[in-house]
C-alpha positions as CSV (number, residue, x, y, z in Angstrom):
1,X,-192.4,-208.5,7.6
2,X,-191.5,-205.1,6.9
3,X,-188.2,-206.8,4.3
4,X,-190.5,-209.0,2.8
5,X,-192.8,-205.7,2.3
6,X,-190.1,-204.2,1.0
7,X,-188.8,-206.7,-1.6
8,X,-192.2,-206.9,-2.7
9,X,-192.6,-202.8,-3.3
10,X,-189.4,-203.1,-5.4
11,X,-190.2,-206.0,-7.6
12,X,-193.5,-204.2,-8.4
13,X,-192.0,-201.3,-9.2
14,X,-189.4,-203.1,-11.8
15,X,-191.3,-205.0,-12.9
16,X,-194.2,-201.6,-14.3
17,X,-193.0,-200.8,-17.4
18,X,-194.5,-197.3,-16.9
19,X,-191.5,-197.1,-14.4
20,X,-188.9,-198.6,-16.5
21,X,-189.5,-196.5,-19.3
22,X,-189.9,-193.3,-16.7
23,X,-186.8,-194.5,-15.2
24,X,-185.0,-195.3,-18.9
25,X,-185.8,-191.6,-20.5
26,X,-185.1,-190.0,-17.0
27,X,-181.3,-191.8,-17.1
28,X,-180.8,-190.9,-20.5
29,X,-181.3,-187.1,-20.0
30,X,-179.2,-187.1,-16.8
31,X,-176.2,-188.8,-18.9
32,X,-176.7,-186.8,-22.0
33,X,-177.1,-183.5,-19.6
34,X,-173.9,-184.3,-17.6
35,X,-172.0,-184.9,-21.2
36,X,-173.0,-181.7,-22.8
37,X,-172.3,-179.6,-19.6
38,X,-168.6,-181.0,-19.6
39,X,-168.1,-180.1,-23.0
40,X,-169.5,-176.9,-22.3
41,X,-167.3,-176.5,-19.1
42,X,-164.7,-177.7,-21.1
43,X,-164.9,-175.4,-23.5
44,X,-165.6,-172.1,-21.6
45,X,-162.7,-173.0,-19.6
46,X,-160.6,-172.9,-22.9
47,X,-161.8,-169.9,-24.2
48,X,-161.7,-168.0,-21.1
49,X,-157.7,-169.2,-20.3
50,X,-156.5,-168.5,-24.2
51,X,-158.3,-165.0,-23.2
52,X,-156.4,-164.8,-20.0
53,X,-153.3,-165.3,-21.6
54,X,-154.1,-162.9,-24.9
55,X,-154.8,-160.0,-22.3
56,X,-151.5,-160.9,-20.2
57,X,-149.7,-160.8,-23.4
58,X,-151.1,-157.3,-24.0
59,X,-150.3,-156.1,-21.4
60,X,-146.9,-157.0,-21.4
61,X,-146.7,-155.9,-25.1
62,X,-148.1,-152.0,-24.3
63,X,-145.3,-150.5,-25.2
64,X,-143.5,-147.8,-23.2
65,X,-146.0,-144.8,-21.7
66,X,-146.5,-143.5,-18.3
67,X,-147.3,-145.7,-15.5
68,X,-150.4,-144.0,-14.2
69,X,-151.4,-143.8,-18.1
70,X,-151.0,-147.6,-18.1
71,X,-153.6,-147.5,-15.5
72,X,-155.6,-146.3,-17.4
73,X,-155.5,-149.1,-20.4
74,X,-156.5,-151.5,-17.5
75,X,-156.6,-155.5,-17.8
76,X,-159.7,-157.3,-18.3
77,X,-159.6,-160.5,-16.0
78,X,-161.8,-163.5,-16.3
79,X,-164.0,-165.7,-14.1
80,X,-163.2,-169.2,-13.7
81,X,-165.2,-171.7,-14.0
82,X,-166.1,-173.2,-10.9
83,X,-165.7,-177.4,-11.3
84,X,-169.2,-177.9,-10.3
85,X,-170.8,-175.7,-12.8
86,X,-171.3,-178.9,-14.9
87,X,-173.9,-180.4,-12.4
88,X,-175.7,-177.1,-11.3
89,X,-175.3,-174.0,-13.7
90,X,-176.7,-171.6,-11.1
91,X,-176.7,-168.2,-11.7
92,X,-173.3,-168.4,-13.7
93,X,-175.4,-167.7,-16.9
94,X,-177.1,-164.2,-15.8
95,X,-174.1,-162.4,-14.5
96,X,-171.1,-161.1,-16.0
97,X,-167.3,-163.1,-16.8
98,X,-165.1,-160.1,-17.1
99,X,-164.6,-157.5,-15.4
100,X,-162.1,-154.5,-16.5
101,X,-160.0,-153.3,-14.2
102,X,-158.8,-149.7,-14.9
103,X,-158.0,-146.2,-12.3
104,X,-160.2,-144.8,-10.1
105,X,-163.0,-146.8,-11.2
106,X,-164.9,-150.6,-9.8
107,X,-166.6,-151.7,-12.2
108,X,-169.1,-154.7,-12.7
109,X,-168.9,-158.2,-14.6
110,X,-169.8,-157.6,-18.1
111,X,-170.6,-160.2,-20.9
112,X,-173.6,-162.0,-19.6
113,X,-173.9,-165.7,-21.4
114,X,-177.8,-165.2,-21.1
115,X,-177.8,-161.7,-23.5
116,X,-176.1,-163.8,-26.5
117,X,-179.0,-167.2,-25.3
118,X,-182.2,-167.6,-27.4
119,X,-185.6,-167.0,-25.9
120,X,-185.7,-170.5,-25.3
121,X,-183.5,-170.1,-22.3
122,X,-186.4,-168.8,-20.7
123,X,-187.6,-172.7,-20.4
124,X,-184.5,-173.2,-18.4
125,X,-181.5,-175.4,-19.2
126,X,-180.7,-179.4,-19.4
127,X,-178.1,-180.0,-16.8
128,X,-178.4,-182.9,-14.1
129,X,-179.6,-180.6,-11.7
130,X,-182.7,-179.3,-13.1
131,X,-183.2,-183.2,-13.9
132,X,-183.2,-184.3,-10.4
133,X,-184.8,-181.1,-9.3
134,X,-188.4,-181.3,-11.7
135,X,-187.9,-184.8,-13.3
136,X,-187.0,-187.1,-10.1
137,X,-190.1,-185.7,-7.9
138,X,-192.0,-187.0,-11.2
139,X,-190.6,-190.6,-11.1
140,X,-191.5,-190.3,-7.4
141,X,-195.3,-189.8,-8.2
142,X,-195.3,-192.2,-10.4
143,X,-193.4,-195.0,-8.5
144,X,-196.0,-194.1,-5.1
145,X,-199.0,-192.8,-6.2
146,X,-200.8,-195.9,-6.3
147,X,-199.0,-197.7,-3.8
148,X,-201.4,-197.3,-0.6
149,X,-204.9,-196.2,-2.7
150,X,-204.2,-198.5,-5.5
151,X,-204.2,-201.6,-2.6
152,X,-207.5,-199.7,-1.2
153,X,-208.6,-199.7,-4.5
154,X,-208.7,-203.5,-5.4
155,X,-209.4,-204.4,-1.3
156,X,-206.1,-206.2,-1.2
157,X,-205.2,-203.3,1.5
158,X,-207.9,-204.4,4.4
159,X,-206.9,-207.9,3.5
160,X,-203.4,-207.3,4.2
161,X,-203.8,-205.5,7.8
162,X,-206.5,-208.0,8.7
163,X,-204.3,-211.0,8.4
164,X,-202.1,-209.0,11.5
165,X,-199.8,-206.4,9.2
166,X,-199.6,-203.5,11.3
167,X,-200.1,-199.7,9.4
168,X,-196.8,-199.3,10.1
169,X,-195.0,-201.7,9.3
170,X,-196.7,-201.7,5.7
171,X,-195.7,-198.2,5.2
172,X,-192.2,-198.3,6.1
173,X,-192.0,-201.5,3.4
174,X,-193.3,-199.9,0.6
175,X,-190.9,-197.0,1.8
176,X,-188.1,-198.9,1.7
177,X,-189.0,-200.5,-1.4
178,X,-189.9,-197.8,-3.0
179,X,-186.5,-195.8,-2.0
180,X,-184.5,-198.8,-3.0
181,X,-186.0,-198.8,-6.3
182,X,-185.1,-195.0,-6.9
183,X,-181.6,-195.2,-5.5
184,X,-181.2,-198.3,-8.0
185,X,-181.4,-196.1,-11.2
186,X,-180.3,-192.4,-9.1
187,X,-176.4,-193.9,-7.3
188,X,-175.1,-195.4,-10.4
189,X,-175.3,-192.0,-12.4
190,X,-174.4,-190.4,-9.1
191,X,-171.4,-192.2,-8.4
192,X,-169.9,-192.3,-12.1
193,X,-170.6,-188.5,-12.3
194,X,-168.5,-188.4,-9.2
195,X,-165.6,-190.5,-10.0
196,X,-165.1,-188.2,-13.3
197,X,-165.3,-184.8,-11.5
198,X,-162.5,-186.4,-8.6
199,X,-159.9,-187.6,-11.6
200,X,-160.6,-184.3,-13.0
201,X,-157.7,-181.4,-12.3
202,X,-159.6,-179.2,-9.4
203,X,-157.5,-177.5,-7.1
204,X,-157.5,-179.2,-3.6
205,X,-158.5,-175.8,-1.7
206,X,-161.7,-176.3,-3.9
207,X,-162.8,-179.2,-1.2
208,X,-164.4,-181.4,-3.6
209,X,-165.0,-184.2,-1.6
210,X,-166.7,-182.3,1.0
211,X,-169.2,-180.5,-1.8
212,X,-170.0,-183.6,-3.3
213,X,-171.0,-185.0,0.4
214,X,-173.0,-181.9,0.6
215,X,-175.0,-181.9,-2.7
216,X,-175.8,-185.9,-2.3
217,X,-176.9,-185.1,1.4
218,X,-179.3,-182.3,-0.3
219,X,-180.8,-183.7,-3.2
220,X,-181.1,-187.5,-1.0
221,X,-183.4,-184.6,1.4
222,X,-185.4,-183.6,-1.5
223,X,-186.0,-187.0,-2.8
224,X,-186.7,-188.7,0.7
225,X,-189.4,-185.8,1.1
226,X,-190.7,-186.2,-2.0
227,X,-191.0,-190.0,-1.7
228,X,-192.3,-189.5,2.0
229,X,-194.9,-187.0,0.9
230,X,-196.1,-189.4,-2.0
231,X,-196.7,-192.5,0.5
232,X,-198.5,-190.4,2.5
233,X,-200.7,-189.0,-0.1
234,X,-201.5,-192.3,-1.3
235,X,-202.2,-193.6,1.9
236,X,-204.9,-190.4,2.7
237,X,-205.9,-190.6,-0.9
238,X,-209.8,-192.8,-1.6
239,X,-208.1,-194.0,-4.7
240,X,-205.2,-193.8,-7.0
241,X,-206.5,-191.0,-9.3
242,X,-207.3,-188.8,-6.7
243,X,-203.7,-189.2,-5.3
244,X,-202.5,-189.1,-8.6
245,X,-204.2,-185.5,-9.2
246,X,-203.0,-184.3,-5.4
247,X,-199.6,-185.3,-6.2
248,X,-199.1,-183.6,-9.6
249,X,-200.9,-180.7,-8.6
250,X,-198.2,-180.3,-5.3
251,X,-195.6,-181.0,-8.1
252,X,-196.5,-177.9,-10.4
253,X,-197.2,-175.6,-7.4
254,X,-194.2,-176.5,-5.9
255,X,-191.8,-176.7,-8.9
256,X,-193.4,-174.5,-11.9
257,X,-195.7,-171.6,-9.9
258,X,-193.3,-171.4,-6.4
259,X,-190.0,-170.0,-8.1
260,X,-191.6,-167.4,-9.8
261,X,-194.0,-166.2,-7.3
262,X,-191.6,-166.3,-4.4
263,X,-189.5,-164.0,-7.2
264,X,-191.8,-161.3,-7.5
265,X,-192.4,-161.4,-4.0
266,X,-189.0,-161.0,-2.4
267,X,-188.0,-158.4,-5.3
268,X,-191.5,-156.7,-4.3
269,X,-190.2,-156.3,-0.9
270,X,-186.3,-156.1,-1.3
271,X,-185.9,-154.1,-4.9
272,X,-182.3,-153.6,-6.0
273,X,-181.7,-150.2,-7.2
274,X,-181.9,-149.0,-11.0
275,X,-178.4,-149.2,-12.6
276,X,-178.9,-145.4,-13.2
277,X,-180.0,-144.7,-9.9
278,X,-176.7,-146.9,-8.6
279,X,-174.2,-145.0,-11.0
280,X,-175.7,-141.2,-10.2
281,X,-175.1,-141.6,-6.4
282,X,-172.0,-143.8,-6.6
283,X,-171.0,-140.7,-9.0
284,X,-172.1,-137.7,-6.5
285,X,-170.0,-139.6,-3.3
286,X,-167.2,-139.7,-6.0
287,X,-167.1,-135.9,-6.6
288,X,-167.2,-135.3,-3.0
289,X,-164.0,-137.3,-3.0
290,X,-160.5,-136.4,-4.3
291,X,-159.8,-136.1,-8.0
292,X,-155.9,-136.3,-8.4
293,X,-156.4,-135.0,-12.1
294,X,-158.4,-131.8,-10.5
295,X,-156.0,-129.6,-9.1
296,X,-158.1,-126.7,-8.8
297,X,-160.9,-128.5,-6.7
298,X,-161.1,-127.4,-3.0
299,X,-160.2,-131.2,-2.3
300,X,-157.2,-131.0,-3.9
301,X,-156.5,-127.8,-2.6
302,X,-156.8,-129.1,0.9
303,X,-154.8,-132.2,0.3
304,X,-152.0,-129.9,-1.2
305,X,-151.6,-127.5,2.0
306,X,-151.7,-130.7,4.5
307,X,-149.4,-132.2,2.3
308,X,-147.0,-129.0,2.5
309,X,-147.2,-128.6,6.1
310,X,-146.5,-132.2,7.2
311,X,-143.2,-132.1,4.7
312,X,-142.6,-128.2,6.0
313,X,-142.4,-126.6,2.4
314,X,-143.3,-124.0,0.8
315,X,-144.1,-125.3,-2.6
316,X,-144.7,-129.7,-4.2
317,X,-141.6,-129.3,-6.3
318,X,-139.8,-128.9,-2.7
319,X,-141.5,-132.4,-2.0
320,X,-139.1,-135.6,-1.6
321,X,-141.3,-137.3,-4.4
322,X,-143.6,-136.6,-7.0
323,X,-146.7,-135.4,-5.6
324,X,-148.7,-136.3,-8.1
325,X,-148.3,-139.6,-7.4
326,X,-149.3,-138.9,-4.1
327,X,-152.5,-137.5,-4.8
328,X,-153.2,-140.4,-7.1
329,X,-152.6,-142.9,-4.3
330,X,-154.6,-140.9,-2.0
331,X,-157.4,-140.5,-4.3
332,X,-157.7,-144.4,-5.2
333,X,-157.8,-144.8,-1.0
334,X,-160.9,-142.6,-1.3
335,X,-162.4,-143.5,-3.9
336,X,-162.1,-147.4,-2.4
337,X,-164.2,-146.2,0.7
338,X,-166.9,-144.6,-2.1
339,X,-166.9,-148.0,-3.9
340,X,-166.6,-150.1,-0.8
341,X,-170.1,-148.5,0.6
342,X,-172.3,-148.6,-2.6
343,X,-171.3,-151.7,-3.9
344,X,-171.4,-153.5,-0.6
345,X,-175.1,-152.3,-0.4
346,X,-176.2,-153.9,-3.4
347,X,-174.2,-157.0,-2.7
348,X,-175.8,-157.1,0.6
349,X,-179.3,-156.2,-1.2
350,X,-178.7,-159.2,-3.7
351,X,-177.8,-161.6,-0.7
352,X,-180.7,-160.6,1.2
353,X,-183.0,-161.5,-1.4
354,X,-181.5,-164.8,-1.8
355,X,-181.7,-165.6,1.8
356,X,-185.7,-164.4,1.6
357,X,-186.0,-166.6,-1.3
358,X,-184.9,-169.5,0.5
359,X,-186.8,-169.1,3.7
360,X,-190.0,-169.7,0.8
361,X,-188.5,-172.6,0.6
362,X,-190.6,-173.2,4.2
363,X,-193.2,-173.6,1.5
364,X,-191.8,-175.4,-1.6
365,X,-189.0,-177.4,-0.7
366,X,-187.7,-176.9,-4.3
367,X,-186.6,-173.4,-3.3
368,X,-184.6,-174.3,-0.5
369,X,-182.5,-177.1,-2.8
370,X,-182.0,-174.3,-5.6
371,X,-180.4,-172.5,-3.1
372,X,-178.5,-175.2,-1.3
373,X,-177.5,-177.1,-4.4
374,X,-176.3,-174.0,-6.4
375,X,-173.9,-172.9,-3.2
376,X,-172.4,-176.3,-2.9
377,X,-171.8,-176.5,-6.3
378,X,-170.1,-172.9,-6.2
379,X,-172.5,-170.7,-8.8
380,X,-174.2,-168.4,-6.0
381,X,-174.2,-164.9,-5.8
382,X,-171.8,-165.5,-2.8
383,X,-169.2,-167.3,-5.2
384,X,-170.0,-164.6,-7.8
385,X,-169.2,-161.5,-4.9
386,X,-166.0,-163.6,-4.1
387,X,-165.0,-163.2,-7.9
388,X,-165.6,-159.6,-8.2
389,X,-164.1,-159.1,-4.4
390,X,-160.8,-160.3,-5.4
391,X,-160.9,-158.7,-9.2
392,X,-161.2,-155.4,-7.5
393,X,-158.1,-155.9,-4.5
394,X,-156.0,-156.6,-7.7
395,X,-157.5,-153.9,-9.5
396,X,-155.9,-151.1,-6.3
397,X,-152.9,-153.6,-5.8
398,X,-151.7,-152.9,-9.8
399,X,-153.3,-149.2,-9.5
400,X,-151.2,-148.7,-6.5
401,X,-147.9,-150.1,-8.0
402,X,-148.1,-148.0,-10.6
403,X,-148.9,-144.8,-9.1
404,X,-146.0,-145.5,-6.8
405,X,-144.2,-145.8,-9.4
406,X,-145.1,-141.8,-10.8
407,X,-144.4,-140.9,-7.1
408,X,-140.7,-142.2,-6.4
409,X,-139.4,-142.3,-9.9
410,X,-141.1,-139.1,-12.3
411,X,-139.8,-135.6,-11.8
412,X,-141.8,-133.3,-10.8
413,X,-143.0,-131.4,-13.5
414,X,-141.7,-134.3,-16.2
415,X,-144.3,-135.0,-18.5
416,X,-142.9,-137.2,-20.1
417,X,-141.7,-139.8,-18.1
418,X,-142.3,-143.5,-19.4
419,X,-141.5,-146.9,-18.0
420,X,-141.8,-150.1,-19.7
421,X,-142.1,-153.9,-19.8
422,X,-139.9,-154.4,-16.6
423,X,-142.6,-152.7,-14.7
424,X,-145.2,-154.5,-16.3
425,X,-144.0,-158.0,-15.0
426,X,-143.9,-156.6,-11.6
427,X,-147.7,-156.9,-11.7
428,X,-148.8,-160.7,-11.1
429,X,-152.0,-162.1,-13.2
430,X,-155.0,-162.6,-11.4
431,X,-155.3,-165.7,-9.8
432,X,-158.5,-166.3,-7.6
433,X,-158.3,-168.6,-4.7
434,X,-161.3,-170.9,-4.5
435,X,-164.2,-170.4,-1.8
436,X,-163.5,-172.8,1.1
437,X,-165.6,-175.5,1.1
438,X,-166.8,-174.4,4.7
439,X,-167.8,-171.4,3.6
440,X,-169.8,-173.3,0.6
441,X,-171.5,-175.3,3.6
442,X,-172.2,-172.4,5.3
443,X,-174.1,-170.6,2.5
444,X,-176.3,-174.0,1.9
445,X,-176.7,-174.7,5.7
446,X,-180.7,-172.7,5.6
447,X,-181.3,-174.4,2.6
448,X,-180.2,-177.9,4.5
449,X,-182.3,-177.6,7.6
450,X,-185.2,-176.2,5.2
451,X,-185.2,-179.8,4.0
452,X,-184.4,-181.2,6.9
453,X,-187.7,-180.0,8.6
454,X,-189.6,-180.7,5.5
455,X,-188.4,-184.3,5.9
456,X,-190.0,-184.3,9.3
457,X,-193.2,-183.0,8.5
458,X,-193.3,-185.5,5.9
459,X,-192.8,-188.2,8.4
460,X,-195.2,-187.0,10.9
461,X,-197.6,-186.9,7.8
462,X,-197.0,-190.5,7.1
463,X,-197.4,-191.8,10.7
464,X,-201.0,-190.3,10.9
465,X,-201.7,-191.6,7.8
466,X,-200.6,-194.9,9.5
467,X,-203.0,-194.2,12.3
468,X,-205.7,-193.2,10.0
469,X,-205.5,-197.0,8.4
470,X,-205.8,-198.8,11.5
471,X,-208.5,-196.7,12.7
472,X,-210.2,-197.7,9.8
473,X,-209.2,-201.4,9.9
474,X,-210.5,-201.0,13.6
């Protein structure tokens, strides 16, 4: 009964043409999304490796100075693009994709795509995954908004449970018909935009296969929920337009007025310091720290008379090495302490905010996809913080080559000492190693069992609606 239910549910539905053309312009803007974001992807990775290889080139090509001044003239490196970023965007397009690297300072991404966007940005941007995540729950409505009340409607509903259809079973068929139906026009796209990300060249350590598993597992969630919920609507609903109105206005609280408000809210209650405020006490720990340029500071003067004692002179030119150098090296150490502390804050800040933001998602299941979807596809803050993690441990690995450089090879006293391209070589390019795919999974776990529990409560909602009908039939 409940396959013969089923088929029914499924012919129905292919046979509205409300649905095929829903299901036609929703296909064609889930293709035409994926092939503009791999052109774009294809692009920005272009751009960004021709830029990666003009800067190494520059660096090679500096020309003979001191190595601590070559510190100084600093390497800009560049953020990959993560493979993903074709399906789901994330936040790639409101942080930075360079960051400079220079001595004694950290600084932050700069070049923000969204600074150089239109105001239309504001709207949002066509990419599969803002398709699936306001335009599938659509199709949903439309497929089972009238599935249950439009039956109640034209009395073909009691007819149906008094010939000996339980509840039940009439719910789970139009379930399954109705899912079938939207996996028909949802796993072809799926599984072709899948084939052409695995034949594309994405480093192994990126786990592909096991983000792919992750991001079907979360969005199938979303859409079961969604589904579930509409059935169940329908089934409480005392007709089709009063479903139809339930259901569209659960879709623009949920999907248009959630997002925002949970926003403002969670950057109400966790506010991320002003950039000025950041810089002036990131500045003030720095000058409590050592200034290897400073020699008259009491820092310095400090660092000078340890130095002396522990090498039992009298004077630095005595000093086995340059102690110049020395300072230098000790004052990056510091310095990565200061930076380690204020920018681990606002990381942290920036994390706990996203983590609030998802628990909303207790109360729009949109908000917990968003959050699950954009760290499977690897355009979180996490992903971004793993970026500017590893720009910075190159940034003191080069900084600390070269200043060990001024200490074991420059005179004391030798201003001008130079070194030149064979040094520069010694200093690798920046490579970053892709987040593990665990790590991925872990980051989109809350988002999971967000959807997860929705999914239940959707359930539970659908077996008393089930009840409901045969306590009416009864």
């Amino acid at each position: 009964m409940i396959l013969h239910i089923a088929r029914k549910e499924f012919l129905d539905a292919w046979r509205d043409g409300r649905f095929r053309l829903a299901a036609l312009v929703i296909a064609a803007l889930l293709v035409t999304s994926g092939l503009l974001a791999w052109r774009q992807t294809e692009r920005l990775n272009a751009e960004r490796a021709a830029a990666a290889a003009q800067e190494r080139e520059n660096w090679l090509e500096q020309g003979e100075k001191n190595s601590h001044s070559a510190g100084h003239y600093g390497v800009n490196v560049f953020k990959p693009v993560a493979p993903l970023a074709l399906f789901d965007r994330g936040i790639e397009p409101y942080v930075g994709t360079t960051l400079f690297l220079e001595a004694h300072r950290q600084n932050q991404a700069a070049f923000v795509p969204a600074r150089d966007a239109t105001a239309m940005r504001r709207f949002g941007e066509l990419t599969a995954s803002a398709g699936l995540q306001w335009l599938a729950p659509l199709l949903v409505v439309l497929l089972a908004f009238g599935s249950v009340a439009g039956e109640r409607e034209r009395g073909t509903l009691r007819q149906s449970l008094s010939l000996g259809v339980a509840p039940r079973e009439l719910l789970l068929g139009k379930l399954l018909g109705l899912g079938f139906a939207l996996v028909t026009l949802l796993a072809p796209l799926s599984l072709a935009g899948g084939a052409v990300l695995l034949q594309s060249d994405v480093d192994p350590a990126h786990g592909l296969w096991i983000r792919l598993g992750g991001l079907a597992l979360a969005y199938g969630l979303y859409l079961a929920v969604a589904l579930v919920g509409s059935l169940a609507v329908s089934a409480f609903a005392p007709n089709s337009r009063s479903a139809l109105v339930v259901l569209l206005g659960l879709w623009a609280g949920g999907c248009v007025i959630a997002p925002r408000l949970a926003s403002d809210v969670v950057h109400a209650q966790l506010p991320t310091p002003l950039l000025a405020q950041f810089e002036k006490e990131l500045g003030e720990d720095l000058q409590n720290g050592l200034d290897g340029h400073d020699t008259r500071s009491k820092q310095m003067e400090e660092f000078t008379a340890r130095t002396l004692k522990e090498h039992k002179v009298a004077r630095v030119e005595e000093l086995p090495f340059n102690f110049n150098g020395l300072a230098m090296l000790e004052s990056e150490r510091i310095a990565g302490a200061v930076f380690d502390h204020h920018f681990g804050k606002l990381w942290d800040r920036i994390e706990a905010q996203d983590r609030a933001t998802t628990w909303v998602g207790a109360l729009a299941p949109l908000l917990a996809l968003r959050s699950a979807s954009m760290a499977l596809s690897g355009t979180d803050f996490v992903h971004h913080r793993h970026f500017a993690t590893a720009a910075e441990q190159h940034r003191r690995e080069f900084v600390r080559v070269l200043n060990e450089d001024v200490k074991n090879n420059a005179r004391p006293g030798d201003h001008n000492y130079a070194v030149g391209r064979e040094l520069w070589e010694q200093l690798p390019e920046f490579k970053l190693a892709p987040l593990p795919a665990e790590r991925a999974l872990e980051s989109a776990s809350l988002g999971l069992g967000l959807l997860a529990a929705w999914l239940v409560g959707a359930c539970v909602a659908l077996a008393a609606a089930a009840a409901r009908l045969k306590a009416n039939v009864a």
